[in-house]
Residue, then its C-alpha position, 0 to 999 in steps of 0.5 A: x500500500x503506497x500512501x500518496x497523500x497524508x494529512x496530520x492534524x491539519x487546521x486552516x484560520x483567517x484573519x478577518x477584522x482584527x479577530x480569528x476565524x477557524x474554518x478547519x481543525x484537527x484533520x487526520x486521514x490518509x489517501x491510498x495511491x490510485x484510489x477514490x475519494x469523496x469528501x462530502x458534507x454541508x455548504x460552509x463545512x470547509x470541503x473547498x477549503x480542504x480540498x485546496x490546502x490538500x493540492x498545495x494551492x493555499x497553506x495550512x496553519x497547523x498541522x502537516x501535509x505530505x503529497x507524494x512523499x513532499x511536504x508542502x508546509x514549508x514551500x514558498x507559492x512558487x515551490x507549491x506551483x512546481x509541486x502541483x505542475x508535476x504531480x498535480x491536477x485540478x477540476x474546477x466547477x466553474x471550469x477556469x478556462x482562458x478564455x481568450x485562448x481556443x480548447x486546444x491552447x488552454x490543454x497546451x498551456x501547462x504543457x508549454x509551462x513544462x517545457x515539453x516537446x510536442x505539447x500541440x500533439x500531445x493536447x491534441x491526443x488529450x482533447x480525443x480522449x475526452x472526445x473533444x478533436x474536433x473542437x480545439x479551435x474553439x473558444x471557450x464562450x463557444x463551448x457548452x459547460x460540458x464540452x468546458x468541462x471535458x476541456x478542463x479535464x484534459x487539461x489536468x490530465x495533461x501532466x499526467x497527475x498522480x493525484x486529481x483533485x475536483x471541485x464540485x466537478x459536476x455542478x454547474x451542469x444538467x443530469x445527462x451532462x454530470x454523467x459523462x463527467x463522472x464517466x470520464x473521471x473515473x474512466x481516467x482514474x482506471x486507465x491512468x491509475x490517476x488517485x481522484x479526490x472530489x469535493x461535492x454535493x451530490x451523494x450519488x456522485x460519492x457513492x461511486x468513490x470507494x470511500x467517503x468523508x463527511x464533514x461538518x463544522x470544519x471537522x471530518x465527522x465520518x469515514x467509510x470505506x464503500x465495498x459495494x458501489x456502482x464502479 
């Protein structure tokens, strides 16, 4: 069992108006290489919160965060970024796109960032994948919030992440669109051996992980591993 992600203790405040506010406390789990999760729980329960500190985009205030063997409470923001260039993707609801760039160029961006060689080759073979080929030339605003969000999921896999983590992945979408997601999603998490920790609302959508977090009030209140579910 190789543990690629390890949360110790972990807790989040802010400073707003000269007074303190606790947002995460004394968070403890640990994520298993090439498994699913879901973390779960009430609007206001510090699921985005967590779910940043876990990818490296934000700081935790105590406790310790180990992401592949890295530890991430002593980075700078531009040793956080390399971090999560190469080990690292991330879905956003609200897709994150450029939108002054085509599909094809917004997989190609962090590609270019890396310096890899073929970067439009491999974007193309990217944007096929999530079954896209035909649509790089696009702009975003051209795109429907599915096709954005198939977009946005070829991007994040364009590094080949060990480790995919989706905010609310299918909620600004309808019924029939939130399935191809999730298809895609975990289709991607097989072929790749890609570890997937979702942020979300829809307790179908975690049903599908093989286990799941709930919290509550900025504290994990459960974790069940799921032995039956519809993978």
């Amino acid at each position: 069992m190789t543990i690629i992600l390890s949360i110790k203790n972990v807790g989040k405040t802010y400073q707003s108006g000269g007074k303190s506010l606790t947002v995460l406390q004394h968070i403890n789990f640990e994520v298993e290489a090439g498994s699913t999760l879901s973390i779960v729980g009430p609007s206001g329960s510090g699921k985005t919160t967590l779910l940043g500190l876990c990818a490296g985009l934000d700081r935790a205030s105590t406790g310790s965060i180990v992401l592949n063997g890295i530890p991430l409470d002593d980075l700078n923001e531009d040793e956080r970024a390399r971090v999560r260039n190469q080990h690292v993707g991330f879905v956003f609801q609200n897709f994150q796109l450029l939108p002054t760039l085509t599909a094809l160029e917004n997989v190609m961006v962090p590609l270019e960032l890396r310096g890899q060689r073929n970067s439009r080759t491999t974007a193309l073979e990217l944007l096929d994948r999530v079954g896209l080929a035909n649509r790089g030339h696009h702009y975003p605003l051209q795109l429907s919030g599915g096709e954005q969000q198939r977009i946005s999921i070829a991007r994040a896999f364009s590094n080949s992440p060990k480790i995919l983590f989706a905010d609310e992945p299918t909620g600004n979408l309808d019924a029939d669109t939130s399935e191809t997601i999730e298809h895609l999603l975990f289709n991607l998490n097989k072929e790749m051996g890609t570890t997937l920790i979702l942020v979300t609302h829809d307790l179908d959508l975690a049903s599908r992980t093989r286990r799941v977090i709930r919290m509550k009030g900025g504290a994990v209140v459960s974790d069940t591993v799921v032995q039956d579910n519809a993978l």
